[in-house]
SEDO-19318 format. One line per 3 residues: their letters; for each residue x, y, z of N, C-alpha, C, O, CB. Coordinates in nm, 2 decimals, decimal comma, always signed. Atoms other than C-alpha are relative to their C-alpha. Glycine has a CB too. Layout:
<pts>
A) X:Y:Z:X:Y:Z:X:Y:Z:X:Y:Z:X:Y:Z | ... .
</pts>
This chain:
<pts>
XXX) +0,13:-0,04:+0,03:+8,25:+7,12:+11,34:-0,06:+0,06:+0,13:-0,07:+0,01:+0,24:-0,09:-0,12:-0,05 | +0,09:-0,08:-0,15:+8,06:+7,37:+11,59:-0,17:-0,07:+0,05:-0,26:+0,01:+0,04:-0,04:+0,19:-0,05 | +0,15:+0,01:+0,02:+7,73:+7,20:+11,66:-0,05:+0,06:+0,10:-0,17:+0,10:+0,08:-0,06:-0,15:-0,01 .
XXX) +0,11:-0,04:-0,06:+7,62:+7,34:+11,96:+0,03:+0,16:+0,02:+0,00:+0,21:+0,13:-0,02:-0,07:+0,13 | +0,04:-0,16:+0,04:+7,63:+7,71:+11,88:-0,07:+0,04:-0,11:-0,02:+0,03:-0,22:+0,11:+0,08:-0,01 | +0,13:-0,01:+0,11:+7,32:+7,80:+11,67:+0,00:+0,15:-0,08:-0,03:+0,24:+0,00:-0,16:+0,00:+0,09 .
XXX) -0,03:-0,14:+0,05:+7,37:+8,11:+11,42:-0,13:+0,01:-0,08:-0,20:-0,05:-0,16:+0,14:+0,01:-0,10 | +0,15:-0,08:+0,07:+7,09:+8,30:+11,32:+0,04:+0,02:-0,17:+0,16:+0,04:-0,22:-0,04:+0,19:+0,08 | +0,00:-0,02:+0,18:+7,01:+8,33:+10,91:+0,07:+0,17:-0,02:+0,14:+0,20:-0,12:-0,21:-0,02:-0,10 .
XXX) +0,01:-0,15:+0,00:+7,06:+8,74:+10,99:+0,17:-0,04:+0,05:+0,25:+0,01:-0,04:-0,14:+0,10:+0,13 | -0,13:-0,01:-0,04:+7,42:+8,65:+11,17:+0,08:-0,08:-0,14:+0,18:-0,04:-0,19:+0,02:-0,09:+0,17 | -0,07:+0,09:+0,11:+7,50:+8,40:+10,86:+0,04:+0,08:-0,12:+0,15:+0,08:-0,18:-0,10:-0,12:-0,05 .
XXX) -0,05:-0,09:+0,10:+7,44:+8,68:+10,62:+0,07:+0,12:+0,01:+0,13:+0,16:-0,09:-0,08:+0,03:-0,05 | -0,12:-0,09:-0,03:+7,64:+8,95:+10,78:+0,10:-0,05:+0,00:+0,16:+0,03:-0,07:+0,01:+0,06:+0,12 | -0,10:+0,06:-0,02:+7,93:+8,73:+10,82:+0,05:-0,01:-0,16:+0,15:+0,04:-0,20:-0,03:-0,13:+0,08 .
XXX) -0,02:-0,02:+0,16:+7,91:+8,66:+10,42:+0,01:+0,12:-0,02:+0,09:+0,15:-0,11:-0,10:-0,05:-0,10 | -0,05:-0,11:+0,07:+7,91:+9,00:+10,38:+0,07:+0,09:+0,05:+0,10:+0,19:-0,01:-0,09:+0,07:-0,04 | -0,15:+0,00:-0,03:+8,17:+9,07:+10,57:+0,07:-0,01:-0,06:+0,13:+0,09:-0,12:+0,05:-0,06:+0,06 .
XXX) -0,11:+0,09:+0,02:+8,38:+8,81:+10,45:-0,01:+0,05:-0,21:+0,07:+0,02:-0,29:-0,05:-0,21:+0,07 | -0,01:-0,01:+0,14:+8,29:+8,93:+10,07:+0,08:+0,13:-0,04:+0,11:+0,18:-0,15:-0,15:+0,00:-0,06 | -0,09:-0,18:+0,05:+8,47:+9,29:+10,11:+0,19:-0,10:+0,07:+0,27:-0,01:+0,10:-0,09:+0,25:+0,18 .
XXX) -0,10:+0,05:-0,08:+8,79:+9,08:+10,28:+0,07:-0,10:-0,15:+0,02:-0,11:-0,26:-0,07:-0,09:+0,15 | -0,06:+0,09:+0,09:+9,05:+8,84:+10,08:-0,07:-0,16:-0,03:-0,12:-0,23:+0,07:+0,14:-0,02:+0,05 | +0,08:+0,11:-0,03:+8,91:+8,53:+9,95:+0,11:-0,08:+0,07:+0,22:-0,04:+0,08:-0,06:-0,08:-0,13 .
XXX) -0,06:+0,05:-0,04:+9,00:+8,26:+10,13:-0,03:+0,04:+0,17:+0,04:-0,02:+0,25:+0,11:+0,01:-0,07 | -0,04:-0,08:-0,14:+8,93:+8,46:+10,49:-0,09:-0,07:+0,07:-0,18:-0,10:-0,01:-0,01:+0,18:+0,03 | +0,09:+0,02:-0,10:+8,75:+8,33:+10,76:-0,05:+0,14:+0,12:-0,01:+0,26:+0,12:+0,06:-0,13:+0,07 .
XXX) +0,09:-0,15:-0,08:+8,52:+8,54:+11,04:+0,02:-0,11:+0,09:-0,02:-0,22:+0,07:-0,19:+0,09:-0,04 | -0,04:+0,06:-0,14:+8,65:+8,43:+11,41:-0,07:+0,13:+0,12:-0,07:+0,25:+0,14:+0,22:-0,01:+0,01 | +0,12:-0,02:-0,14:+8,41:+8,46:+11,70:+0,11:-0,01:+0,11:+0,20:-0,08:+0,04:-0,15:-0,14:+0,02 .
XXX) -0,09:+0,05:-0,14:+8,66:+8,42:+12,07:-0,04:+0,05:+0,09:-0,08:+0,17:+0,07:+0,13:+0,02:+0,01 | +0,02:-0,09:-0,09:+8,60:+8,51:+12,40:+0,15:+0,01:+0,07:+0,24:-0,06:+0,08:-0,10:-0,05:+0,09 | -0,16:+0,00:-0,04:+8,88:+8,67:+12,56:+0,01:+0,12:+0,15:-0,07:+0,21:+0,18:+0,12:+0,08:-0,16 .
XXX) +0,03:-0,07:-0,13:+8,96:+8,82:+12,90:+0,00:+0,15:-0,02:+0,07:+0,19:-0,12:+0,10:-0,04:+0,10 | +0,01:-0,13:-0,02:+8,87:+9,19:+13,00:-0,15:+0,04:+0,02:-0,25:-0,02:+0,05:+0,06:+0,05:-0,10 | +0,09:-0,06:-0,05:+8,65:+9,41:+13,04:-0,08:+0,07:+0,10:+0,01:+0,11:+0,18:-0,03:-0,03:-0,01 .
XXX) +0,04:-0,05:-0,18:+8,41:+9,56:+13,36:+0,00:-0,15:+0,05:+0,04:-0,17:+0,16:-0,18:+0,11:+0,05 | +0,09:+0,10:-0,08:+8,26:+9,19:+13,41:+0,13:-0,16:+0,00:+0,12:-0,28:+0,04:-0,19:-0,04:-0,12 | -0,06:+0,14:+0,01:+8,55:+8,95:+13,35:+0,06:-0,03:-0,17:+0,17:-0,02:-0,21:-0,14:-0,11:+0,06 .
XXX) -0,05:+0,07:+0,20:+8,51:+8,81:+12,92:-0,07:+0,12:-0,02:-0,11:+0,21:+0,05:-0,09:-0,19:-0,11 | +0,03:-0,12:+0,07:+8,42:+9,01:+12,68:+0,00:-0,10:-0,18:+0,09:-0,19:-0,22:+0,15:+0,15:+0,04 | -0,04:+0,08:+0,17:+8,36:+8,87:+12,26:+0,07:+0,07:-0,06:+0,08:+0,19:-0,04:-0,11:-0,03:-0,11 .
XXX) -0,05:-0,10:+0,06:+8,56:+8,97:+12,02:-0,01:-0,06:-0,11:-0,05:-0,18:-0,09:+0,12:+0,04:+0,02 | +0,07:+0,03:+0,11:+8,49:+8,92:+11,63:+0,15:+0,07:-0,06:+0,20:+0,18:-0,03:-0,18:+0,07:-0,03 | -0,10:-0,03:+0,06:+8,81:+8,93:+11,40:-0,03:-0,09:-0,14:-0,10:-0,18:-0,13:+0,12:-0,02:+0,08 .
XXX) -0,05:+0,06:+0,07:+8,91:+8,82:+11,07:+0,14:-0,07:+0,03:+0,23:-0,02:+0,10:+0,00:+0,06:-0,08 | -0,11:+0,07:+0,01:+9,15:+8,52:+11,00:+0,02:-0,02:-0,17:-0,06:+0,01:-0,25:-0,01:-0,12:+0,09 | -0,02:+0,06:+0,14:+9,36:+8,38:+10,67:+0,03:-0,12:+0,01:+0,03:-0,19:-0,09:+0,08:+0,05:-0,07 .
XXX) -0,03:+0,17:-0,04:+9,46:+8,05:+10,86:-0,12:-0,05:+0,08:-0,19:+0,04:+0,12:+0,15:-0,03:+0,10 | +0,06:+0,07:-0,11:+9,26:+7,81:+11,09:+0,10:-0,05:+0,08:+0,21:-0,09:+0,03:-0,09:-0,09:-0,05 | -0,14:+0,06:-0,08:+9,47:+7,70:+11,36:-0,03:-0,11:+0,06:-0,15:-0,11:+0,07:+0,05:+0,09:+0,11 .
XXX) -0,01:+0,12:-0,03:+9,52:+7,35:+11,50:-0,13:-0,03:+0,11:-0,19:-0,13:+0,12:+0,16:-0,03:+0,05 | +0,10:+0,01:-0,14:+9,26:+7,41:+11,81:-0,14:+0,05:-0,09:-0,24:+0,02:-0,02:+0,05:+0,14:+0,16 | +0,10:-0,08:+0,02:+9,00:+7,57:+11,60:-0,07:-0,10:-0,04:-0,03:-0,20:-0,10:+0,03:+0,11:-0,08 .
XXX) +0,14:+0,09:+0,06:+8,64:+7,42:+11,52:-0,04:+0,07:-0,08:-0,03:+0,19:-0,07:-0,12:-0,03:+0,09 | +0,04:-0,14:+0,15:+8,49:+7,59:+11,17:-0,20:-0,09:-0,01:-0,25:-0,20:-0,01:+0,17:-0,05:-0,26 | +0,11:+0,02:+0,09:+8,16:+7,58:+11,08:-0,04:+0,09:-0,16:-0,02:+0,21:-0,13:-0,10:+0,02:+0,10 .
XXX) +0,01:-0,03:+0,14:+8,08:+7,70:+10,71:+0,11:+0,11:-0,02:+0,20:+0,04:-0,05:-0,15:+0,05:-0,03 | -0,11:-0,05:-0,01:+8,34:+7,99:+10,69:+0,06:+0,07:+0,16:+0,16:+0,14:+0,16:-0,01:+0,09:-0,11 | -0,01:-0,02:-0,12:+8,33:+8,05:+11,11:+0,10:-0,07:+0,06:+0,13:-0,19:+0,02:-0,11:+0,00:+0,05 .
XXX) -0,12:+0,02:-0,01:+8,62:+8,00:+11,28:+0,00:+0,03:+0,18:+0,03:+0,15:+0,21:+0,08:+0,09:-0,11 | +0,02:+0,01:-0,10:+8,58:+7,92:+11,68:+0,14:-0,09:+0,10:+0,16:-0,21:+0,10:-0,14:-0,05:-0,02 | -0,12:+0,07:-0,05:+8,91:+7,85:+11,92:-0,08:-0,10:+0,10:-0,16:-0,04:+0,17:+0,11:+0,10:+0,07 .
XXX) +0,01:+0,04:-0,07:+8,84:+7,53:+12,10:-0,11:+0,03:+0,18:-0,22:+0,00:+0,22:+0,10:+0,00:-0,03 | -0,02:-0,06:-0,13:+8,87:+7,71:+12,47:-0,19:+0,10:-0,03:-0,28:+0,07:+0,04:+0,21:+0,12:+0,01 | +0,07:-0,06:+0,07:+8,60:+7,96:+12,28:-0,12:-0,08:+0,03:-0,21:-0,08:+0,12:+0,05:+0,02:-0,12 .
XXX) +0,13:+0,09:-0,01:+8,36:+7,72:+12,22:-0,06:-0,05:+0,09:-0,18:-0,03:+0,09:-0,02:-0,09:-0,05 | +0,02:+0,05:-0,08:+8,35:+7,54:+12,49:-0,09:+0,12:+0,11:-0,20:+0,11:+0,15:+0,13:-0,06:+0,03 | +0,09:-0,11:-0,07:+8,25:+7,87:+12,69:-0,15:+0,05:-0,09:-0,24:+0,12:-0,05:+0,11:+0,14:+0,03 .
XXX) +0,12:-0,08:+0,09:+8,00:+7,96:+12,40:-0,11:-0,10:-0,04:-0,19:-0,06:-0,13:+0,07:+0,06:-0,14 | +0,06:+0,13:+0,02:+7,82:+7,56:+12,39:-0,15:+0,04:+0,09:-0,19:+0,07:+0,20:+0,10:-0,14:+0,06 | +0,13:-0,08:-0,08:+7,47:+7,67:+12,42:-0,06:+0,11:-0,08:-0,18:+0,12:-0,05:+0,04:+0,07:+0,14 .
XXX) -0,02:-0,12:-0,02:+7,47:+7,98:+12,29:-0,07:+0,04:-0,18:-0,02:+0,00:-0,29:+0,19:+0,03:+0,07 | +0,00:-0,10:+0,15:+7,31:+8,19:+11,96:+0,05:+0,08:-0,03:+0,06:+0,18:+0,05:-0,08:+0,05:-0,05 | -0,09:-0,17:+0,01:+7,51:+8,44:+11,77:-0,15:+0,07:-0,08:-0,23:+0,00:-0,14:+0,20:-0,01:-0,14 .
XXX) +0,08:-0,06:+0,06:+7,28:+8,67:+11,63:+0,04:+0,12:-0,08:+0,14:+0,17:-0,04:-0,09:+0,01:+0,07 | -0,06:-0,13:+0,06:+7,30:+8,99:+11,40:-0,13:+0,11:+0,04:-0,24:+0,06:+0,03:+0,02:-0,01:-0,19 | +0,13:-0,05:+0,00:+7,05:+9,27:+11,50:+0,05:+0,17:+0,02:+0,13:+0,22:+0,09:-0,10:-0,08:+0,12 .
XXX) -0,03:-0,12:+0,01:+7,01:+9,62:+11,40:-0,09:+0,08:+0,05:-0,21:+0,07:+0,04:+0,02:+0,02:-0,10 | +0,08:-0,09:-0,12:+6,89:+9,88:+11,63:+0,02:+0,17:-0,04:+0,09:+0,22:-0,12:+0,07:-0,04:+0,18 | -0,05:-0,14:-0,03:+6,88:+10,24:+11,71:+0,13:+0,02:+0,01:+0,22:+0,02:-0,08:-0,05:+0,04:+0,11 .
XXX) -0,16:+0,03:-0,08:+7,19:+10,25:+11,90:+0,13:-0,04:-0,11:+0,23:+0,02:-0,11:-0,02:-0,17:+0,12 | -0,09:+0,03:+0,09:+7,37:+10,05:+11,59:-0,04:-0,14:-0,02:-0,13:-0,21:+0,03:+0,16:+0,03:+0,04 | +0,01:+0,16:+0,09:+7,40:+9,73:+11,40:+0,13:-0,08:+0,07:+0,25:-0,04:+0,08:+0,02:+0,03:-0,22 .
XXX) -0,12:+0,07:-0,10:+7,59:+9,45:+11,63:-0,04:-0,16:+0,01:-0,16:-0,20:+0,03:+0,02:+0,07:+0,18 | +0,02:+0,07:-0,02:+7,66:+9,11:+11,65:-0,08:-0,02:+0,18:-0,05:+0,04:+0,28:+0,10:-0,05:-0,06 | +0,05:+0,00:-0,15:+7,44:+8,99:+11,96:+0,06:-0,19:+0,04:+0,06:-0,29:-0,04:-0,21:+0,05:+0,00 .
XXX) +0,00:+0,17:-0,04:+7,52:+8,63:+12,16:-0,10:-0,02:+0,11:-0,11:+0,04:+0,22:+0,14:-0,06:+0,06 | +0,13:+0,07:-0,10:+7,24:+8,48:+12,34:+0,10:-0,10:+0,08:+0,13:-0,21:+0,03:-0,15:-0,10:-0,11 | -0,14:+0,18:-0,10:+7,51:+8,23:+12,62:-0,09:+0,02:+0,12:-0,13:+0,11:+0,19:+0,26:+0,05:+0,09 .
XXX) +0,10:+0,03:-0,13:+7,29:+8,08:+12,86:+0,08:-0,06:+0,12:+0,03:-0,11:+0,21:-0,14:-0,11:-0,04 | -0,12:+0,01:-0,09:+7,65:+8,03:+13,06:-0,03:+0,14:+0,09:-0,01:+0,15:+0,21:+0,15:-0,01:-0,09 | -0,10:-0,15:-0,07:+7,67:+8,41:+13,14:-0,09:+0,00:+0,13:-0,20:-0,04:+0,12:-0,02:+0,18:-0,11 .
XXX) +0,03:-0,02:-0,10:+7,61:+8,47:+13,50:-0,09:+0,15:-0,02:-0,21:+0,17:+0,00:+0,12:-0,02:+0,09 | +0,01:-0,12:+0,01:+7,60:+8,83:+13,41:+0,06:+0,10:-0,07:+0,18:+0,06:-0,11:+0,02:+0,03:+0,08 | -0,02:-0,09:+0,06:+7,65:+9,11:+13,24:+0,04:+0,15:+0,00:-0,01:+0,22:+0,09:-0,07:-0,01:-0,03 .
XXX) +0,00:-0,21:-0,03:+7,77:+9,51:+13,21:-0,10:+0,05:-0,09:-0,13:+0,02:-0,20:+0,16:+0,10:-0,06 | +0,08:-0,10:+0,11:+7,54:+9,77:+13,10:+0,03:+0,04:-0,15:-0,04:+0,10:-0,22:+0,02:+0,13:+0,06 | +0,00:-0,07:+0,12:+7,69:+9,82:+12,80:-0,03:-0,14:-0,08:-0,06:-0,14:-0,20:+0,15:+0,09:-0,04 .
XXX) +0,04:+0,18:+0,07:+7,63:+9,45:+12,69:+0,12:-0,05:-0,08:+0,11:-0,14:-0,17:-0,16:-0,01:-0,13 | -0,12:+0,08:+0,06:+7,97:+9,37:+12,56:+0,08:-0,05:+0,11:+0,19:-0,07:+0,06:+0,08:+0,07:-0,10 | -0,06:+0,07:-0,07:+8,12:+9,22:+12,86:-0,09:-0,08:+0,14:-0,19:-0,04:+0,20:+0,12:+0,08:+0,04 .
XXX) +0,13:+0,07:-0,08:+7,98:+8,94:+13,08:+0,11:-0,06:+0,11:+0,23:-0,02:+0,12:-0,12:-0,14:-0,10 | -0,09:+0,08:-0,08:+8,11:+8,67:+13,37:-0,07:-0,12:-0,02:-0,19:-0,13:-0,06:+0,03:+0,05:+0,15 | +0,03:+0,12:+0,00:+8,09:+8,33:+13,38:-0,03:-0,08:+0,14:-0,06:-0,20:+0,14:+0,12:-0,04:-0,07 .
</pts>
């Protein structure tokens, strides 16, 4: 169970509607993973398994290692000019790149 990452009602319903053009059965996996200008970077995939490390909340699907860097933290959905993107609020991140998809810890 994920309890300390807080998903917005707007991130909850993108994710369902995601997950409603996908196979049933799929989950929506949040991870942070190395790269980028700043270091991490998120990445947002579909799965059809959960794996032995993974924490789930309702059909979300968070690796351990993941969470642990993301404890704290809101996912949010928000649509802008620019485009429509998950956003994370991590009150971990030291910092950030300009383009707002890669941070450091």
């Amino acid at each position: 169970m994920i309890k300390e990452i807080k998903f917005t009602d707007n991130a909850l319903k993108q994710i369902n509607h995601l997950l409603s053009t996908k196979d049933k059965g799929s989950f929506f996996r949040i991870a942070i993973k190395g790269g980028g200008c700043s270091g991490f970077q998120y990445d947002f995939s579909f799965e059809k398994e959960q794996q032995n490390d993974d924490l789930k909340y309702q059909n979300i699907l968070i690796d351990k290692n993941s969470a642990d860097l993301l404890k704290g933290s809101e996912v949010d959905y928000v649509e802008e000019l620019i485009g429509n993107s998950f956003k994370i609020n991590n009150p971990q991140t030291k910092s950030s790149c300009g383009c707002g998809v890669s941070f450091s810890l």
